[in-house]
C-alpha positions in Angstrom: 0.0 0.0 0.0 1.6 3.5 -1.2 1.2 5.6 2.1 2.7 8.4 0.8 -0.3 10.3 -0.2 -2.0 9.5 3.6 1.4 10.9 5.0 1.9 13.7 3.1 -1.8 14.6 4.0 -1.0 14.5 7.6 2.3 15.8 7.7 1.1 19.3 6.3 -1.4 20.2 9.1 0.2 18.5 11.8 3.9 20.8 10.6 1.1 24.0 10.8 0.1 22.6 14.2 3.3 22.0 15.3 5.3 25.4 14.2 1.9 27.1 16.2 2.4 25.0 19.1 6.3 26.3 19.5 5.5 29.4 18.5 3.2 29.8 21.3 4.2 27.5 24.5 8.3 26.9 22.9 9.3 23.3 22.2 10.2 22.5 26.1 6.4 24.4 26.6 5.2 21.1 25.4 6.6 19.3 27.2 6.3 21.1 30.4 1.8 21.1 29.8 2.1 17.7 30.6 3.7 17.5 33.7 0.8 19.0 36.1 -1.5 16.1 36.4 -1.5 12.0 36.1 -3.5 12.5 32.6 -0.3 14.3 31.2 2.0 11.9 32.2 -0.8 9.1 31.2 -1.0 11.1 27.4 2.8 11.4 27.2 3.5 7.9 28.6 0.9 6.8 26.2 3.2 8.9 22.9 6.5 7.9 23.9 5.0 4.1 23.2 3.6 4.9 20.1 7.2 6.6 18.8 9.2 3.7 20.0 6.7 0.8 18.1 7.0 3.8 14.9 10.8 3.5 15.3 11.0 -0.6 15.6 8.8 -0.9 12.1 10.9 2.0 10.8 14.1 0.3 11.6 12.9 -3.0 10.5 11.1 -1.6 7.5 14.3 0.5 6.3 16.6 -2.1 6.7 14.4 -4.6 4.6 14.5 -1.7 2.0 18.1 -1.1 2.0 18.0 2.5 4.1 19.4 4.1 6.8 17.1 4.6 9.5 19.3 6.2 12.4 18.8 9.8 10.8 14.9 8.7 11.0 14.9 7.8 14.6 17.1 10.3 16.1 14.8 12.5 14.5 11.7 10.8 16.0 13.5 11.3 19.5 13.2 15.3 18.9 10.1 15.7 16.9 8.3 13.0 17.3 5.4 12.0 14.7 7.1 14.1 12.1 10.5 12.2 11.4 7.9 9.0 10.8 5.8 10.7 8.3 8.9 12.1 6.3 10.3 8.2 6.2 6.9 7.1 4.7 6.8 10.2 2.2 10.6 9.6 1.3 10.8 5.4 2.0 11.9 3.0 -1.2 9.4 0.8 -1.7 9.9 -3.1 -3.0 
């Protein structure tokens, strides 16, 4: 399945979203919002599982492809969903 045009479609609002976000609160801002209450951490907890299962089917996927991923997941670390949707929009396919 070509997931390009799904990830392209998301990666354009969610960059909007995103450069908003920091412009308003500042990247550590976002972080910081979820600190006040168990449902933050719950909702960040929650994220930081989603990136690392992203970055084991990245890693597998890439290296079954013939890429490097490292510059994907070091990437993911800082700026989370984004670095994933890039790999889909730029991956080789088979």
């Amino acid at each position: 399945m070509n997931m390009k045009p799904i990830a392209l479609t998301l990666l354009i609002p969610f960059l909007a979203l995103t450069i908003y976000a920091i412009m308003d609160v500042g990247y550590i801002g976002i972080f910081e919002y979820h600190r006040h209450s168990s449902a933050g951490w719950q909702v960040f907890a929650d994220l930081v599982i989603g990136m690392i299962l992203i970055i084991i089917w990245m890693y597998h996927d890439a290296k079954k492809n013939g890429s490097n991923p490292w510059p994907y997941i070091v990437a993911t670390c800082f700026v989370g969903s984004i670095a994933p949707l890039v790999y889909l929009i730029l991956r080789k396919q088979q």
